[in-house]
N, C-alpha and C positions, 0 to 999 in steps of 0.2 A: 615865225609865221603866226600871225592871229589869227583867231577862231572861226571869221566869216571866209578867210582867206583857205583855211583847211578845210571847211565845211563845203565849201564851192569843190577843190580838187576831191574831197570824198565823194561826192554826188555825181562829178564826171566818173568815177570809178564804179559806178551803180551799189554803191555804199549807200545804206537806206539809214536817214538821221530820224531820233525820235523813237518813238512807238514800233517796233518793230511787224512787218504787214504777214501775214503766212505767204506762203509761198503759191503761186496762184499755178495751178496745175494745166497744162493744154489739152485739151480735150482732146486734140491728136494723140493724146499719150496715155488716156483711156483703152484699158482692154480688157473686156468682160472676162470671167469665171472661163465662160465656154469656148472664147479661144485660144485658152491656154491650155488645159486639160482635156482631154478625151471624154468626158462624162457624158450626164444625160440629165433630162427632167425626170425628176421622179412625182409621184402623184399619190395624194395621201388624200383623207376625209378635209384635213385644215390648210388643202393647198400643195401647191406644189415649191419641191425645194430642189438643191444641184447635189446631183452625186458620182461617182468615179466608183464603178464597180471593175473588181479583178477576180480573176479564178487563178488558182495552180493546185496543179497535180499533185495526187495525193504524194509521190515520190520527188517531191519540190524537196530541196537543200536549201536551208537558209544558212552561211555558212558551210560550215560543214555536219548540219544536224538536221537528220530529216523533221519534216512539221508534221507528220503524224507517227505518234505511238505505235511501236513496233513491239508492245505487251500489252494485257491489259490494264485502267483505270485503277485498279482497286486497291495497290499499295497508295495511290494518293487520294484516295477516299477516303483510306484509313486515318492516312494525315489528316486530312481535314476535320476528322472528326464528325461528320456529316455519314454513317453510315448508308443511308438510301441510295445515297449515290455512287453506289457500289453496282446498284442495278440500270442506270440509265445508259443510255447509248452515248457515243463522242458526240453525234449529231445535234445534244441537247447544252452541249458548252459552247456558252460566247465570250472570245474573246475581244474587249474591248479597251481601247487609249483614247483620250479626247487631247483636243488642243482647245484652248480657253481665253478669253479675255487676259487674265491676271493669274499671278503665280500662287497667290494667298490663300482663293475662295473667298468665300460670301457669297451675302446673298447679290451683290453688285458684279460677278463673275458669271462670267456666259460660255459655253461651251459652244465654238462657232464650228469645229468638226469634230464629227465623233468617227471615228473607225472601229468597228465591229465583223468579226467573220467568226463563220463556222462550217462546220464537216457538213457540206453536202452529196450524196452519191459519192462519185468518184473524185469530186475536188474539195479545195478548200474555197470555200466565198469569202469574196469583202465586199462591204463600202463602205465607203468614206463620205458620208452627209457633212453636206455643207452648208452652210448659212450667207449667200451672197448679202443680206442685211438683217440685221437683230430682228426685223416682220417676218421671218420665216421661220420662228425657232418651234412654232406651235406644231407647223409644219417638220420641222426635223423632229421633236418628242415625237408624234404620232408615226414616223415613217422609223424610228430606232426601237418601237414598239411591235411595228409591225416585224420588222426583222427578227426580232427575239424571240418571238410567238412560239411556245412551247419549249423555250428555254430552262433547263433544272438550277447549271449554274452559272457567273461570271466570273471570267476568269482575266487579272488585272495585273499590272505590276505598282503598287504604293496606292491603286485602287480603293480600300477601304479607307484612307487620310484623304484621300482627293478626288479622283474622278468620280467616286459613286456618289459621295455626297454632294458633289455638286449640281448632279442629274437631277437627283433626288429632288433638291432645293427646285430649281429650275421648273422641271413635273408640278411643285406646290402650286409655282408664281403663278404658270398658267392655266390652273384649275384642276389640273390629271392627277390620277393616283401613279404613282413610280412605277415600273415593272417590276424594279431594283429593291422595294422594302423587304426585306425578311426573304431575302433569297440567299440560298448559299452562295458565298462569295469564295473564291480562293486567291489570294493574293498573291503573289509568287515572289513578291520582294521577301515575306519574309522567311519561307522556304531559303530562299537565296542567300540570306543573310547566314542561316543556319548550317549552310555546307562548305560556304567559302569566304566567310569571315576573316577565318583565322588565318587564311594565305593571302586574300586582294584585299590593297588597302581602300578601295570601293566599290560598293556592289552597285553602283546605278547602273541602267541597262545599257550604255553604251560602254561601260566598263568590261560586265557582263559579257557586250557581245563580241568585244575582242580577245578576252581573256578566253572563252569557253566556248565560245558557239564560236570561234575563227570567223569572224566577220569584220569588214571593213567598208562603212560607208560612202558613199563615191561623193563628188564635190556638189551636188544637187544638194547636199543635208543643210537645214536650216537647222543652227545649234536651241534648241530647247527655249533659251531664255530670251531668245529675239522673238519668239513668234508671237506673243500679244502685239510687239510691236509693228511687226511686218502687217497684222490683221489691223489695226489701227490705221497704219498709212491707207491699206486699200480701203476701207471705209471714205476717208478724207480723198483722195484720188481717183477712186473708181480703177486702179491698174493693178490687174491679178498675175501679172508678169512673174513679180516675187512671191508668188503663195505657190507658183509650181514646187519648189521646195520645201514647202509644209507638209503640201500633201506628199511628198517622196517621204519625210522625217514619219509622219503618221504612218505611214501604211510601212514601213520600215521596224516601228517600234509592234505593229499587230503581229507581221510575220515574227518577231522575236518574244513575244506572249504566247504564240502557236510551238514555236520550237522549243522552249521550256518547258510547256505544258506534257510537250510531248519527252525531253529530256528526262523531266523527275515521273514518271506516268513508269518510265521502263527501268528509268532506275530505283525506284521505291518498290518495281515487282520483280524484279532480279535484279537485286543489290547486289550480291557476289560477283556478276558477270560483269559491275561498270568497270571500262576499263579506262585507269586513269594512271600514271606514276607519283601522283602525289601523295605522299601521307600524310598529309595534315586533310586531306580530301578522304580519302577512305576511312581515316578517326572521325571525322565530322562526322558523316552517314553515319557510321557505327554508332555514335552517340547517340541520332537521332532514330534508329534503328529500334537501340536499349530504352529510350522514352515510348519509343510505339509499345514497349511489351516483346521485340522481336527479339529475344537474349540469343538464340544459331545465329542469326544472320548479323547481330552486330557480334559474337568474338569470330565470327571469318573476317568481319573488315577489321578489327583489332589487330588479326596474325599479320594479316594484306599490309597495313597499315606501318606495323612495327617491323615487315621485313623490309616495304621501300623506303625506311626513312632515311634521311639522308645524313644527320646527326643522331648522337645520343641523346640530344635534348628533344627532337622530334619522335624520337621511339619511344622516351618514356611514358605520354601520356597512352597510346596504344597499351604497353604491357602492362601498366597500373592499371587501366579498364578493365580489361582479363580477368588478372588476379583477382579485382574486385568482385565482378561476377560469379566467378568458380567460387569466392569466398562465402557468398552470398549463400548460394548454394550448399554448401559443409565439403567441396571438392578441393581439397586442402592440396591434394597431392599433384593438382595442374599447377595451382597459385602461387607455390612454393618456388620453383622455377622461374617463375615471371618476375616475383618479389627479387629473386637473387640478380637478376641481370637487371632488371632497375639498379639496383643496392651498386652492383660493379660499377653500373654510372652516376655514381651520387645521387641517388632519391633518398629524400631521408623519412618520404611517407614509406619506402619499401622498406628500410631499415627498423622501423619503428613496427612495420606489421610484422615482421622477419622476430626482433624482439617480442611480441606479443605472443605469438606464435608458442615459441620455446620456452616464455616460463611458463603461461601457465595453458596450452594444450599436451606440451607434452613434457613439461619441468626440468627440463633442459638448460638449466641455469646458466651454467658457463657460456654456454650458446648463445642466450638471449643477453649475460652480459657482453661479451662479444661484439654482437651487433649493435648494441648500446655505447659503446668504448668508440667504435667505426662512428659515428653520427656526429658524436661529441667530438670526433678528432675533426671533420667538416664542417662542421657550426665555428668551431675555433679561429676558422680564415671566413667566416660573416657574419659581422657584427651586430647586422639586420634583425639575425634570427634569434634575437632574445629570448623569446618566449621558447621558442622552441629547444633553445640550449637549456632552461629550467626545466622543462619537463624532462629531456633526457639524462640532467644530473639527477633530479629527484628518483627516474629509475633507475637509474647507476647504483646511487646509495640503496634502494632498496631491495635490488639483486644482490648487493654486497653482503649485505645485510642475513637476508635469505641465505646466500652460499656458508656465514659465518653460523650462523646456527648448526646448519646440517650438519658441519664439521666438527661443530663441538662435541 
């Protein structure tokens, strides 16, 4: 078949030759903003924009975790480091997610919906501003300002990398100063990272919301990384058909910035109560517990920690923290116990504290060679541990050493 002869049956098949044409939209197939969503006009100094307001009860479950704090603020004020905000009410935290032009940032990224809510009265608020065209965004800055109005702090997830600085940026382009400079921020990605690192192998919040908050998103969710694109089409199309599922994805990801906020809120103020059966989750906290300065409250998740483990190898960092602590302290006589039962499971930091111990607190030579003889028999089957088989020969010979004098 020749060219003109293919080119004729391609063109019968509505096969476009050439220059490829966009695809030309029917204006029947146009459907504004507002008849897809329930929203409303909202109205600002710079105009008016579209927004999708919700309330739920302060006894709202998002999974299976309520969205407001059942203690108070102030173990995660402590966290932040932000003392003052120890004194403000929940009322003055916003939490906020945006959806964006582009995954990257810059100054060429636009924030076409922001979702924000906070504790009012008896409910939680949201909306969700939206941008029906990039001329409204003067209009969103001024009505996402208006909403924050006597906010202390924001509260975000990967927020300080991304959504605040984009605002931020955005507030310059169009002449406004930010709400967002120099306001306390609290991120909660990296809270997040801090407590359940060590068991999921990812903390992004949809990971997050299945792993901890038992939540499961229904088939309305638009995944993450199509939504620049879904916002592009409707731009070129005028059909908001597919941005119902943005806005589900957005106001999805606020209610799960509310329910952490309120998850780490009650467990940072009664840490011993969280009840979890993980022990790589109660060592986390504990850890970050012992960083706050809180030394009770992390060796009760150390004990917690080291009785639910489920291996010897997940029990040992619990009862090394312990020991370490009591050690810290000159509380030899807790430590000693903890060192031993490490030691029975091959630790050979507990072996070596166990040896330091006995020669020179209380010169107990044979003892400390003992547990010196035990490390060096375990180092024997890994070959890894070079350095550390050096040190324990070098204190081998030098307890031998030690015990041959005495004897002479």
């Amino acid at each position: 078949m020749d060219f003109e002869s293919l080119s004729e049956k391609l063109r019968r098949m509505g096969v476009q030759i050439g220059i490829q044409k966009p695809l030309e939209t029917s204006r029947q197939a146009r459907k504004p903003i507002e008849t897809v969503v329930p929203g409303r006009e909202y109205q600002t100094n710079f105009g008016s924009l579209f927004s999708l307001g919700h309330s739920y009860p302060q006894d709202y479950l998002h999974g299976r975790q309520p969205v407001l704090p059942q203690h108070s603020i102030y173990g995660l004020a402590r966290w932040s480091r932000v003392p003052e905000l120890e004194q403000k009410n929940l009322d003055q935290f916003i939490f906020l997610d945006t959806e964006t032009t582009g995954l990257s940032g810059g100054t060429g990224t636009m924030a076409f919906m922001v979702g924000v809510a906070r504790f009012r009265r008896e409910s939680l608020a949201m909306e969700q501003f939206f941008l029906r065209s990039p001329a409204e965004e003067a209009a969103l800055l001024a009505g996402l300002e208006e909403f924050c109005d006597g906010m202390a702090a924001v509260v975000t997830y990967n927020g300080k990398a991304f959504d605040i600085p984009i605002l931020n940026t955005r507030y310059i382009l169009q002449g406004f100063t930010s709400p967002f400079e120099d306001l306390p921020h609290l991120d909660l990605l990296h809270l997040t990272r801090r407590i359940w690192r060590a068991r999921l192998e990812q903390c992004n919040l949809g990971n997050i919301e299945r792993q901890i908050l038992q939540l499961q998103r229904d088939g309305d969710e638009v995944p993450g990384y199509l939504v620049p694109e879904y916002y592009a089409q409707y731009l070129r199309d005028g059909n908001a058909e597919p941005l119902r599922g943005i806005f589900y994805h957005n106001e999805q990801d606020v209610l799960s910035l509310a329910a952490l906020f309120a998850l780490f809120a009650d467990m940072l103020e009664a840490p011993t109560a969280w009840e979890t059966s993980s022990s790589q989750d109660l060592t986390a906290l504990g850890r970050l517990l012992e960083q706050m300065g809180e030394v009770d409250g992390a060796v009760s998740l150390y004990q917690k920690g080291a009785q639910a483990a489920e291996s010897a190898h997940t029990k040992l960092e619990p009862l090394l923290r312990q020991a370490k602590l009591h050690k810290r302290h000159g509380d030899y006589n807790r430590a000693l116990p903890l060192w031993e039962q490490a030691a029975a499971d091959g630790s050979l930091e507990a072996l070596e504290e166990l040896a330091k111990y006995y020669e020179h607190s209380t010169r107990q030579l044979e003892k400390a060679l003992a547990y010196t003889n035990q490390a060096l028999r375990l180092l024997e089957t890994n070959p890894d541990s070079i350095v550390f088989f050096r040190d324990f020969l070098h204190r081998q010979k030098r307890l031998a050493a030690k015990l041959q004098r005495r004897q002479a």
